[in-house]
PyMOL Python script that loads the backbone (N, CA, C, O; Angstrom):
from pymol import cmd

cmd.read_pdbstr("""\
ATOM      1  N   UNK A   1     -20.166 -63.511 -44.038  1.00  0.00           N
ATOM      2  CA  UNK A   1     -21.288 -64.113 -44.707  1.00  0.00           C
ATOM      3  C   UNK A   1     -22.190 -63.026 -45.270  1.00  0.00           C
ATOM      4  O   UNK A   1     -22.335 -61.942 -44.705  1.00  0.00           O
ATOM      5  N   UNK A   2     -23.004 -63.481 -46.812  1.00  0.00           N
ATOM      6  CA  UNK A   2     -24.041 -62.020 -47.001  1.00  0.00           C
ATOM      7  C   UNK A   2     -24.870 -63.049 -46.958  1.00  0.00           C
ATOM      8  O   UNK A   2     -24.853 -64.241 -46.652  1.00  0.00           O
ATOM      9  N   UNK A   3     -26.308 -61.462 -47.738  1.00  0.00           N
ATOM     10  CA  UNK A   3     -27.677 -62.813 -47.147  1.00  0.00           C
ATOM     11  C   UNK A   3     -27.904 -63.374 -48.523  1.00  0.00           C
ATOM     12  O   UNK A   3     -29.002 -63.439 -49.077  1.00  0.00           O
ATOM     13  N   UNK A   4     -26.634 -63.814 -49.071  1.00  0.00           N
ATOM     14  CA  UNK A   4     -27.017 -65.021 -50.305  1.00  0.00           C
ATOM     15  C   UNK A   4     -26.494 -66.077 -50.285  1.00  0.00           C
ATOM     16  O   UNK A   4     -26.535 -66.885 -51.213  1.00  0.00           O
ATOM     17  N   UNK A   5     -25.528 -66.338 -48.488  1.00  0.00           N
ATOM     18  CA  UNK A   5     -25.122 -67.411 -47.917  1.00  0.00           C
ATOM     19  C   UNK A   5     -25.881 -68.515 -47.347  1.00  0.00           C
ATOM     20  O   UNK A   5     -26.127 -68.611 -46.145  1.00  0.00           O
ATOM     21  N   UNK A   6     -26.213 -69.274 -48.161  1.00  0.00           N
ATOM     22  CA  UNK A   6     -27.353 -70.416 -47.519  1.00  0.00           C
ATOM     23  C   UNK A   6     -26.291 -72.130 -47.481  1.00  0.00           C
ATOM     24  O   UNK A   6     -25.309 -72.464 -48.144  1.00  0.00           O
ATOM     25  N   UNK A   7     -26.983 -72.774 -46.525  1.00  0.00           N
ATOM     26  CA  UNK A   7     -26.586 -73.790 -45.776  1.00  0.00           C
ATOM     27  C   UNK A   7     -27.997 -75.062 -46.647  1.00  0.00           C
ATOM     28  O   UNK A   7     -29.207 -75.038 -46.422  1.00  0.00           O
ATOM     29  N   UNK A   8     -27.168 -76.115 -47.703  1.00  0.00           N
ATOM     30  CA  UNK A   8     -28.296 -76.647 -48.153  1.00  0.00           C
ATOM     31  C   UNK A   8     -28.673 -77.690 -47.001  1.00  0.00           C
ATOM     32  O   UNK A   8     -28.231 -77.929 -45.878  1.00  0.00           O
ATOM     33  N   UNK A   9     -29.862 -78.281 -47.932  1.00  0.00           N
ATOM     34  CA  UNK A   9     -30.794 -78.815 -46.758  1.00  0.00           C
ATOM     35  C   UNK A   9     -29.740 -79.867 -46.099  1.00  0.00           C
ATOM     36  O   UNK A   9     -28.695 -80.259 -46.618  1.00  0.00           O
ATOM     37  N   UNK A  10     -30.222 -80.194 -44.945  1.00  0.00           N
ATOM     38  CA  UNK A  10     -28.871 -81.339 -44.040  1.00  0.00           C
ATOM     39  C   UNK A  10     -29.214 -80.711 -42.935  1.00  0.00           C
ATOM     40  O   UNK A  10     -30.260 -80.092 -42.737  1.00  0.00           O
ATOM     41  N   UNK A  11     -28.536 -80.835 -42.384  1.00  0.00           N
ATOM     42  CA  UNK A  11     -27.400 -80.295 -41.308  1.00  0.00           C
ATOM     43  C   UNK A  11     -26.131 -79.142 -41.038  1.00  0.00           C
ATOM     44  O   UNK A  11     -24.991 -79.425 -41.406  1.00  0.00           O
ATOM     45  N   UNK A  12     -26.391 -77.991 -40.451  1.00  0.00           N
ATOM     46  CA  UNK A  12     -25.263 -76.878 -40.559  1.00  0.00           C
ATOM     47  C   UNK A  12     -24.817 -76.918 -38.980  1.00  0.00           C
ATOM     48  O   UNK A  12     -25.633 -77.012 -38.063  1.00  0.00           O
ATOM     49  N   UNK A  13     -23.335 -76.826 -38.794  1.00  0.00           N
ATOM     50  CA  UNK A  13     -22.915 -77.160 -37.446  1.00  0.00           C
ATOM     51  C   UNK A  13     -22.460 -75.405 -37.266  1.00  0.00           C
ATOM     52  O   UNK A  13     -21.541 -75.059 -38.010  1.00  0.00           O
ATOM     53  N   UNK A  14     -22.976 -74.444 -36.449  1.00  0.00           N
ATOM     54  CA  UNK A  14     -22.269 -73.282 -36.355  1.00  0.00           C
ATOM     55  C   UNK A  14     -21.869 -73.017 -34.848  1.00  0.00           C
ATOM     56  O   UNK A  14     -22.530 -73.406 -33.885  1.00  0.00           O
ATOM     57  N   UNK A  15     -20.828 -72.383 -34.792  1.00  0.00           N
ATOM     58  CA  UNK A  15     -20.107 -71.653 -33.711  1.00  0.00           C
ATOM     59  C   UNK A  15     -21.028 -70.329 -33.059  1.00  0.00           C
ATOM     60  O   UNK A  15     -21.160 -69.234 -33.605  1.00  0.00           O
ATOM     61  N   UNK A  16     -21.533 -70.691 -31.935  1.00  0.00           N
ATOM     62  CA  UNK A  16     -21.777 -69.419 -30.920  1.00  0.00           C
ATOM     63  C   UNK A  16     -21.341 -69.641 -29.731  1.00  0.00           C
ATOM     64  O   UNK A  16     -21.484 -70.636 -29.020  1.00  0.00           O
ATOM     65  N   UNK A  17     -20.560 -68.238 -29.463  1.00  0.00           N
ATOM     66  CA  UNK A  17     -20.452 -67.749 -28.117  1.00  0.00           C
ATOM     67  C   UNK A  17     -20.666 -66.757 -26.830  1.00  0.00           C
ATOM     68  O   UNK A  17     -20.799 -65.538 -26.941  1.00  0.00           O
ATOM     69  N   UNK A  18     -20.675 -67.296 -25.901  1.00  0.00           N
ATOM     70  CA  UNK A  18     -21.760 -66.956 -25.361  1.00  0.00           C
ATOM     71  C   UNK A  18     -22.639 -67.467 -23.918  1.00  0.00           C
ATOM     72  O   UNK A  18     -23.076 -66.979 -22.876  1.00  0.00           O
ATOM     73  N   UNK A  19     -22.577 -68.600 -24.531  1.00  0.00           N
ATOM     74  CA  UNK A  19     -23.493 -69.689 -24.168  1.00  0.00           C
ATOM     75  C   UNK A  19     -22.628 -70.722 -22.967  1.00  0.00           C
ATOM     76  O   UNK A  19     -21.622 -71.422 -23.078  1.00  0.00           O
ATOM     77  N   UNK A  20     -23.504 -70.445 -21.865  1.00  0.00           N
ATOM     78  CA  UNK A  20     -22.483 -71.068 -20.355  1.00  0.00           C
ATOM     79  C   UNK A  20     -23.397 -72.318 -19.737  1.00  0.00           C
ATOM     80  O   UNK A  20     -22.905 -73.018 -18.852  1.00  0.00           O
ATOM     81  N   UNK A  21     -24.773 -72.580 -20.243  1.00  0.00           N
ATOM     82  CA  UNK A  21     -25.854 -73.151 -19.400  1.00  0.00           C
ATOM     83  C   UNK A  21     -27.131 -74.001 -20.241  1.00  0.00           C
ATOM     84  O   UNK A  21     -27.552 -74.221 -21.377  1.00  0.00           O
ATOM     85  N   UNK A  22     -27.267 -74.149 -19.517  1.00  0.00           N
ATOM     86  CA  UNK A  22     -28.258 -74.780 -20.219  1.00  0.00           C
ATOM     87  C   UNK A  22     -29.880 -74.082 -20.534  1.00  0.00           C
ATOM     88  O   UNK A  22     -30.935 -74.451 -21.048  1.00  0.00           O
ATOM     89  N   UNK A  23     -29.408 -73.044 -19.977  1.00  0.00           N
ATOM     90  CA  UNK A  23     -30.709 -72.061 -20.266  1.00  0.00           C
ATOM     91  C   UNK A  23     -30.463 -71.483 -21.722  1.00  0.00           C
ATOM     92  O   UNK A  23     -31.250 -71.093 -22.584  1.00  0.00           O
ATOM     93  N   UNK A  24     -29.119 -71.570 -21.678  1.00  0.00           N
ATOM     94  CA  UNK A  24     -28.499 -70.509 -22.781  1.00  0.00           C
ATOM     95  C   UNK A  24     -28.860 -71.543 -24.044  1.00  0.00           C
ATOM     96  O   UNK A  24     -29.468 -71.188 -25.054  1.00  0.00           O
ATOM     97  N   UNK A  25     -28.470 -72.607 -23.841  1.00  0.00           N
ATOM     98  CA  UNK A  25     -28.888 -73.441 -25.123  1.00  0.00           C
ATOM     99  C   UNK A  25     -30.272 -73.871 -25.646  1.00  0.00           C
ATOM    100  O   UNK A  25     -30.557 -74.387 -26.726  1.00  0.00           O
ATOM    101  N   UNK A  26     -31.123 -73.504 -24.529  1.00  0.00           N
ATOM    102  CA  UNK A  26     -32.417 -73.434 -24.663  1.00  0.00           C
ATOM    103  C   UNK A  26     -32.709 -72.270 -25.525  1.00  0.00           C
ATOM    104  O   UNK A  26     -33.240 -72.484 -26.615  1.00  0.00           O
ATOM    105  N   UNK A  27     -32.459 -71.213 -25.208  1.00  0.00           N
ATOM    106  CA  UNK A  27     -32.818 -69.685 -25.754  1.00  0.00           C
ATOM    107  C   UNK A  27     -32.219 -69.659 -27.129  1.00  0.00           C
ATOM    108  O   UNK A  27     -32.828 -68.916 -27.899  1.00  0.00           O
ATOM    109  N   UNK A  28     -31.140 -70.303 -27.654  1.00  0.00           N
ATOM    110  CA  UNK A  28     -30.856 -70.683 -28.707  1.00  0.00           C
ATOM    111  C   UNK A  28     -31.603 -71.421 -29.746  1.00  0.00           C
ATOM    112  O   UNK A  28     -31.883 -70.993 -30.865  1.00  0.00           O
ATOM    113  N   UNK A  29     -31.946 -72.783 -29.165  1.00  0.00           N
ATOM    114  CA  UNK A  29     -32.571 -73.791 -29.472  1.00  0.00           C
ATOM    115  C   UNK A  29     -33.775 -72.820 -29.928  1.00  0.00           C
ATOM    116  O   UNK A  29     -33.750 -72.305 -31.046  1.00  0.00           O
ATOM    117  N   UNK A  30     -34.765 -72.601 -29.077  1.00  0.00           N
ATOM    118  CA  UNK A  30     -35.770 -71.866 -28.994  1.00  0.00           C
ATOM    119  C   UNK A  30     -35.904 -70.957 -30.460  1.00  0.00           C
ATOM    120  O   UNK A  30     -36.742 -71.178 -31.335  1.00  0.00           O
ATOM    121  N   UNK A  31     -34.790 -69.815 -30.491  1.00  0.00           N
ATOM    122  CA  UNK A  31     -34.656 -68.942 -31.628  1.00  0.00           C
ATOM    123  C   UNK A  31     -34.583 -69.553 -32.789  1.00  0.00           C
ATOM    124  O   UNK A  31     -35.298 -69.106 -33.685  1.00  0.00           O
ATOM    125  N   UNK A  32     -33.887 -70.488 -33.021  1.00  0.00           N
ATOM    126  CA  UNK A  32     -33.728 -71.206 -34.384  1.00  0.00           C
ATOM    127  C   UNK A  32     -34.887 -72.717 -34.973  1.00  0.00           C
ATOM    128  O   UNK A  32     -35.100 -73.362 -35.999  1.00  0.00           O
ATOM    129  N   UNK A  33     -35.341 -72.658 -33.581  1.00  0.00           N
ATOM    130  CA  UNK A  33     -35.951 -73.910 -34.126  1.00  0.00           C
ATOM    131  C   UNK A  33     -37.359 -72.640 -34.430  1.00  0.00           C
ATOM    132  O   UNK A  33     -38.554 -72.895 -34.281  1.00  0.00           O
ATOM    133  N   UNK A  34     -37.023 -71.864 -34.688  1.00  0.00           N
ATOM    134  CA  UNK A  34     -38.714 -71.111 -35.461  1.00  0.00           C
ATOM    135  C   UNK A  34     -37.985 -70.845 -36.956  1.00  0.00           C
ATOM    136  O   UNK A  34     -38.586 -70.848 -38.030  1.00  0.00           O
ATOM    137  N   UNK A  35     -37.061 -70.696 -36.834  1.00  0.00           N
ATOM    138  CA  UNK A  35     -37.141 -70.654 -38.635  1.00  0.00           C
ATOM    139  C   UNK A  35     -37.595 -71.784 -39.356  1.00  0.00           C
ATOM    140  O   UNK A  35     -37.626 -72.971 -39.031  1.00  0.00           O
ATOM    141  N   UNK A  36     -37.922 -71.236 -40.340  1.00  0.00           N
ATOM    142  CA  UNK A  36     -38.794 -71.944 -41.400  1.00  0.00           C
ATOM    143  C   UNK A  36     -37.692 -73.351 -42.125  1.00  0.00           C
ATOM    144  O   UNK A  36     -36.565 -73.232 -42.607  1.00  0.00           O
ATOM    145  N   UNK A  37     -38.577 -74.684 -41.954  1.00  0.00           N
ATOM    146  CA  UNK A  37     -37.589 -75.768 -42.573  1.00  0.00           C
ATOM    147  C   UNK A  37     -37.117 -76.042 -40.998  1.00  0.00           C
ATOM    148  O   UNK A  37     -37.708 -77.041 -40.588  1.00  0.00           O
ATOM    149  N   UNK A  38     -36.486 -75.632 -40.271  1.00  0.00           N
ATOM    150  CA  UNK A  38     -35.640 -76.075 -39.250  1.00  0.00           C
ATOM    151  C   UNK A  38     -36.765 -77.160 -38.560  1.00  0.00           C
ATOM    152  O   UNK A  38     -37.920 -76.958 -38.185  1.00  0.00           O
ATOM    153  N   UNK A  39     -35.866 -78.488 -38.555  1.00  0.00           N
ATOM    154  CA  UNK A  39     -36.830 -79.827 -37.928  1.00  0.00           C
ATOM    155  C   UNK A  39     -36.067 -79.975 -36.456  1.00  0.00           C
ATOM    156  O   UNK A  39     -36.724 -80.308 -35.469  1.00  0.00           O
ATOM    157  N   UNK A  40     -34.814 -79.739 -36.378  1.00  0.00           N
ATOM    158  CA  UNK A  40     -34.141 -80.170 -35.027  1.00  0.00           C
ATOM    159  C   UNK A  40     -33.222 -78.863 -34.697  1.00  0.00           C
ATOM    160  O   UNK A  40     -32.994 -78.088 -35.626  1.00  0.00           O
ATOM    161  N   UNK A  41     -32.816 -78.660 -33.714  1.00  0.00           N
ATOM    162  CA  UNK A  41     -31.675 -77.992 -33.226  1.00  0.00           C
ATOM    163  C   UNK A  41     -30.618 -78.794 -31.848  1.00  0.00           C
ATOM    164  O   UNK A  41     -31.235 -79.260 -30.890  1.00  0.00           O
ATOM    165  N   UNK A  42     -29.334 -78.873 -31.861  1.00  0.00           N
ATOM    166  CA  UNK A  42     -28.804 -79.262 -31.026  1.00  0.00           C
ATOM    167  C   UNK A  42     -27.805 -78.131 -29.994  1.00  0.00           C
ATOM    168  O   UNK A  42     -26.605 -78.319 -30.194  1.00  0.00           O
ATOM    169  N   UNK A  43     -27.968 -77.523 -29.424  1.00  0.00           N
ATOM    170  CA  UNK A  43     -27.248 -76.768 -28.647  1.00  0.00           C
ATOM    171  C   UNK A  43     -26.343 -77.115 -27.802  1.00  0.00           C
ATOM    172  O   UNK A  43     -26.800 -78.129 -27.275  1.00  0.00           O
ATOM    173  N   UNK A  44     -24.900 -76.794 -27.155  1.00  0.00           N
ATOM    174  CA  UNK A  44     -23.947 -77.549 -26.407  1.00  0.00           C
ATOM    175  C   UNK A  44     -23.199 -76.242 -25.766  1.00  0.00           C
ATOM    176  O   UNK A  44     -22.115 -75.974 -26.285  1.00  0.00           O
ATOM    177  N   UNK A  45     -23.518 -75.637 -25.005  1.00  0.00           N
ATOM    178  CA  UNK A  45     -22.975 -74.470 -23.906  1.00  0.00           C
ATOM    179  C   UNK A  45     -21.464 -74.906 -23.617  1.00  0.00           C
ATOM    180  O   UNK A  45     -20.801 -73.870 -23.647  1.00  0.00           O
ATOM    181  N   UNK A  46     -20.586 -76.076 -23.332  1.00  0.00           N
ATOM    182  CA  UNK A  46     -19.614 -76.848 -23.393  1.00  0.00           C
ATOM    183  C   UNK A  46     -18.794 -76.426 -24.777  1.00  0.00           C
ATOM    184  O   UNK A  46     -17.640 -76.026 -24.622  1.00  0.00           O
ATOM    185  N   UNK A  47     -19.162 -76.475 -25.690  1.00  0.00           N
ATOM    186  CA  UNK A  47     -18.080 -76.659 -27.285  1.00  0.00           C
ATOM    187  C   UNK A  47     -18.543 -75.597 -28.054  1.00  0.00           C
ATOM    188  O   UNK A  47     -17.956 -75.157 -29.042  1.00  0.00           O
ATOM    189  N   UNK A  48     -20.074 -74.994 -27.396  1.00  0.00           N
ATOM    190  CA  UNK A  48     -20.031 -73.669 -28.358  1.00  0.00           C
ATOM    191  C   UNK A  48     -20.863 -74.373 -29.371  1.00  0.00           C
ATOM    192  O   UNK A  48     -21.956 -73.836 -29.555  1.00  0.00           O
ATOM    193  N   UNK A  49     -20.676 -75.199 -29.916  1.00  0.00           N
ATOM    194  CA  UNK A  49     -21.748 -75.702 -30.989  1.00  0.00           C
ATOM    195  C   UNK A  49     -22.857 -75.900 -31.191  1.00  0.00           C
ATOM    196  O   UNK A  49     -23.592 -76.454 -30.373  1.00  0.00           O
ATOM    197  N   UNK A  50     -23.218 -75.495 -32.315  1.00  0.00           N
ATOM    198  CA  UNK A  50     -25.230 -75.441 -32.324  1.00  0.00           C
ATOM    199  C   UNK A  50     -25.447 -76.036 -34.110  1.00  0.00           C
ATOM    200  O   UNK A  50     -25.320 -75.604 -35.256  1.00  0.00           O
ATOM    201  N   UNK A  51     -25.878 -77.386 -33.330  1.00  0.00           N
ATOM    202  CA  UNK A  51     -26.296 -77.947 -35.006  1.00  0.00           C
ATOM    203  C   UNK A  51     -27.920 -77.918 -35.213  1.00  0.00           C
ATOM    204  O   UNK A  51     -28.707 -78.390 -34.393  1.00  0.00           O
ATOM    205  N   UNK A  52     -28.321 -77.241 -36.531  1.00  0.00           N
ATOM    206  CA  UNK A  52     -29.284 -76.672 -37.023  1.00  0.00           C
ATOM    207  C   UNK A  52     -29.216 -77.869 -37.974  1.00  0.00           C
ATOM    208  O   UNK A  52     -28.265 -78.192 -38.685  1.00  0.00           O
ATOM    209  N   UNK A  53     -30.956 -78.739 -37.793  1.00  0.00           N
ATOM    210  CA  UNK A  53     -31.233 -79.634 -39.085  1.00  0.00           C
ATOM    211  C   UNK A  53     -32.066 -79.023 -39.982  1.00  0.00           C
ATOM    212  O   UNK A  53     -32.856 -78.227 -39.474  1.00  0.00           O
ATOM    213  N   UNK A  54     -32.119 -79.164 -41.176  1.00  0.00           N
ATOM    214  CA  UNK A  54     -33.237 -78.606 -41.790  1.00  0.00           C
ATOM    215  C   UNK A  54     -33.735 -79.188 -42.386  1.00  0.00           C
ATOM    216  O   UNK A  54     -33.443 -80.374 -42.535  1.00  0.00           O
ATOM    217  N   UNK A  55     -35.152 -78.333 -43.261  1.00  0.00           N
ATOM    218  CA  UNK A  55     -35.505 -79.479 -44.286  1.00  0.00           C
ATOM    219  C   UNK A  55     -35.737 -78.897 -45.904  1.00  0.00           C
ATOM    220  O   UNK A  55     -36.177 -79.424 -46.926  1.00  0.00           O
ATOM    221  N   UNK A  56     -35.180 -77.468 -45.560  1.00  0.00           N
ATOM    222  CA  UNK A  56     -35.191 -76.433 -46.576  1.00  0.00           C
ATOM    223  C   UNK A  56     -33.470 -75.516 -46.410  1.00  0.00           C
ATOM    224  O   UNK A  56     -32.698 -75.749 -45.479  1.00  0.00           O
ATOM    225  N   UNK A  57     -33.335 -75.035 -46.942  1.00  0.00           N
ATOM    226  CA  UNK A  57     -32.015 -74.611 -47.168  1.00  0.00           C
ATOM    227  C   UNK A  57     -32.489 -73.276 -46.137  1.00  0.00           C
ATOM    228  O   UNK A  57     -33.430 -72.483 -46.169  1.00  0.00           O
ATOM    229  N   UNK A  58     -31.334 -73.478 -45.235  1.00  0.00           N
ATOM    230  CA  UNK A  58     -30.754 -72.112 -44.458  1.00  0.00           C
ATOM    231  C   UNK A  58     -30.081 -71.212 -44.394  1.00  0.00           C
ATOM    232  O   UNK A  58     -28.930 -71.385 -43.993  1.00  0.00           O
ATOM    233  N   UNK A  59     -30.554 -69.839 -44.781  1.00  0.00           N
ATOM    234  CA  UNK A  59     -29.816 -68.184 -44.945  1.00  0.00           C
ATOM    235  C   UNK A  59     -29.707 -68.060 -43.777  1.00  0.00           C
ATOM    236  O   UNK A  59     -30.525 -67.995 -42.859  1.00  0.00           O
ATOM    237  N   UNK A  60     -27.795 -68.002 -43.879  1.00  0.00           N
ATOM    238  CA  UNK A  60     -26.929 -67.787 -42.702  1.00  0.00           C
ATOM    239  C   UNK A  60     -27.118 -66.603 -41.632  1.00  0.00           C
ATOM    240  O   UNK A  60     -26.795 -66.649 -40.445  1.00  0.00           O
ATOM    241  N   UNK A  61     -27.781 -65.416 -42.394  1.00  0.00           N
ATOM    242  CA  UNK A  61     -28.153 -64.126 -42.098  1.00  0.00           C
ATOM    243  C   UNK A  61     -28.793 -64.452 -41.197  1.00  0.00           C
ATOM    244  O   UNK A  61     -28.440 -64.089 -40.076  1.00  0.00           O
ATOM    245  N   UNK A  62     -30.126 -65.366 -41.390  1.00  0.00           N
ATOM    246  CA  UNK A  62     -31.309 -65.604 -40.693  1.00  0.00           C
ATOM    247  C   UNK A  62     -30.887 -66.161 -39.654  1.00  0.00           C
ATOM    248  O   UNK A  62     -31.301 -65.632 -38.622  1.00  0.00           O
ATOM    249  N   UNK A  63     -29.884 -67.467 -39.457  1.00  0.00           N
ATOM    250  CA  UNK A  63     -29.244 -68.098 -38.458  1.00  0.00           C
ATOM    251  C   UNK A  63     -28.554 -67.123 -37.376  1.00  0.00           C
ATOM    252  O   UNK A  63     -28.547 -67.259 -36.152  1.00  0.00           O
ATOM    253  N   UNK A  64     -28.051 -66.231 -38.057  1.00  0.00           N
ATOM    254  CA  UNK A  64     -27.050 -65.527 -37.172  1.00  0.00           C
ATOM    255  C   UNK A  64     -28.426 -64.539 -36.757  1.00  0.00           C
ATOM    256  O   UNK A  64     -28.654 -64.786 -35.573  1.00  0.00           O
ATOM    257  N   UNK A  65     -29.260 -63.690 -37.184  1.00  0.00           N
ATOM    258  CA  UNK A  65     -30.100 -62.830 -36.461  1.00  0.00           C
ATOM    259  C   UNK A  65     -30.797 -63.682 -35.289  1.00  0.00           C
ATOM    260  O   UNK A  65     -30.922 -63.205 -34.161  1.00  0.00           O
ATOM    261  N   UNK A  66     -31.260 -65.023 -35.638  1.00  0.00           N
ATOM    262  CA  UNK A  66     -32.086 -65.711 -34.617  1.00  0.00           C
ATOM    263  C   UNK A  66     -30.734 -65.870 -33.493  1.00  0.00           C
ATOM    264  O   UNK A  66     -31.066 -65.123 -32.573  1.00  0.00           O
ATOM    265  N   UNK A  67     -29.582 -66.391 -33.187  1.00  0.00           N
ATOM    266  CA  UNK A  67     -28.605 -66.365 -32.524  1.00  0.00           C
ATOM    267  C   UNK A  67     -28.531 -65.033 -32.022  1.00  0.00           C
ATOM    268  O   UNK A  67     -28.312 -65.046 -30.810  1.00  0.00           O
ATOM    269  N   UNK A  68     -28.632 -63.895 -32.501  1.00  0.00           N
ATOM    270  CA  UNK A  68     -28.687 -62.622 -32.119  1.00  0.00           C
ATOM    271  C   UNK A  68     -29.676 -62.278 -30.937  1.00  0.00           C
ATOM    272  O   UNK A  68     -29.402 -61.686 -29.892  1.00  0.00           O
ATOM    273  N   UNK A  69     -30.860 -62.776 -31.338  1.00  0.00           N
ATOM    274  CA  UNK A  69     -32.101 -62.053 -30.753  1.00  0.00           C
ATOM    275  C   UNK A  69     -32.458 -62.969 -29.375  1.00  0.00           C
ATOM    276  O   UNK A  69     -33.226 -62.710 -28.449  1.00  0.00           O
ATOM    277  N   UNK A  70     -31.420 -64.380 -29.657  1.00  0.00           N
ATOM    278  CA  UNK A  70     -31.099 -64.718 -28.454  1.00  0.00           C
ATOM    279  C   UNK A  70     -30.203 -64.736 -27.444  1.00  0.00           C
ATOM    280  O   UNK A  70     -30.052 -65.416 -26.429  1.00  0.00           O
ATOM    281  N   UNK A  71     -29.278 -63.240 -28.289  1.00  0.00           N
ATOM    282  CA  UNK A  71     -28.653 -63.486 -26.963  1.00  0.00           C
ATOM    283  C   UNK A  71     -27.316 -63.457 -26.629  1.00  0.00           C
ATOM    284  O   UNK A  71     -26.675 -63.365 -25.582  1.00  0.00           O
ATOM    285  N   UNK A  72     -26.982 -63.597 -28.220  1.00  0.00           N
ATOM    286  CA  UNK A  72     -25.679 -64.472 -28.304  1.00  0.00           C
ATOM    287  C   UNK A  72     -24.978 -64.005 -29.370  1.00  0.00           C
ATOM    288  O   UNK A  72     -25.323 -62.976 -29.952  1.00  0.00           O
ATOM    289  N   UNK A  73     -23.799 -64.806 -29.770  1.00  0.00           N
ATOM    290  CA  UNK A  73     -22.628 -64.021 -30.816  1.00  0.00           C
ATOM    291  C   UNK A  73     -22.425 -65.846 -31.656  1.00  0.00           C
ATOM    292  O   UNK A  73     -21.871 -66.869 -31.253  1.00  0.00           O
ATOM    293  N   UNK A  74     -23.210 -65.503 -32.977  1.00  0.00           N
ATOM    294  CA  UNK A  74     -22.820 -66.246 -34.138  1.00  0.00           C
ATOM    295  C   UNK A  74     -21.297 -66.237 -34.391  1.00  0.00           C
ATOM    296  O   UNK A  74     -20.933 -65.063 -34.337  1.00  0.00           O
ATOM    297  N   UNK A  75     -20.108 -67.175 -34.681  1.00  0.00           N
ATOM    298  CA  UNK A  75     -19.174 -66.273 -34.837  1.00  0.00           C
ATOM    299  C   UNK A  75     -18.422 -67.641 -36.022  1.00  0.00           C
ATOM    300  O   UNK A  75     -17.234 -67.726 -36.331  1.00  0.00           O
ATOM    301  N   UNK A  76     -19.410 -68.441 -36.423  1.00  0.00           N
ATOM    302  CA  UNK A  76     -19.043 -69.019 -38.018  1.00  0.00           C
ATOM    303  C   UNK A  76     -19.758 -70.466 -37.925  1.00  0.00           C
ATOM    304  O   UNK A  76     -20.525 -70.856 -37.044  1.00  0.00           O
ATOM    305  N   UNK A  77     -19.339 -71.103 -38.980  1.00  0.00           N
ATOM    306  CA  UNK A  77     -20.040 -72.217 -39.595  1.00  0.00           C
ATOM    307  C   UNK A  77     -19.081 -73.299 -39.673  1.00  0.00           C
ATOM    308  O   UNK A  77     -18.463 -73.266 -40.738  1.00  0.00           O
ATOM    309  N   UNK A  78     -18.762 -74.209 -38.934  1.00  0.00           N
ATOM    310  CA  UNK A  78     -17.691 -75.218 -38.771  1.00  0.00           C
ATOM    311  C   UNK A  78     -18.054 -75.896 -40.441  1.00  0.00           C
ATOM    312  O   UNK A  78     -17.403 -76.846 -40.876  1.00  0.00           O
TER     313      UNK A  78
END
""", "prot")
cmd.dss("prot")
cmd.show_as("cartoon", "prot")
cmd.util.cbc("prot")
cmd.orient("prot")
């Protein structure tokens, strides 16, 4: 992905791993629900999946650094 990879407004379902608990999906949750536009986040320590709602279009860069700084390994965009 570069940082001119954006996710339009909706819903983006991405792959991180990492994540064993429910703390872990918190710290996730947590990181992404501060980007800008983001209205919901769904986290699932179980399937790895983290669905990001928005209400503005999402740079993947940004997704994957907030996944980063929590913690964790972005590792694509179902």
């Amino acid at each position: 992905m570069t940082a001119q990879d954006t996710t339009a407004v909706g819903t983006a379902v991405y792959t991180v791993t990492g994540m064993t608990c429910g703390h872990c999906e918190k710290a996730v949750s947590e990181e992404l629900s501060a980007l800008p536009g983001v209205t919901a986040v769904t986290a699932d320590a179980a399937t790895g999946r983290v669905s990001v709602t928005s209400g503005a279009p999402l740079d993947d860069d940004a997704v994957r650094a907030a996944v980063d700084e929590a913690g964790y390994e972005l590792t694509g965009r179902v």
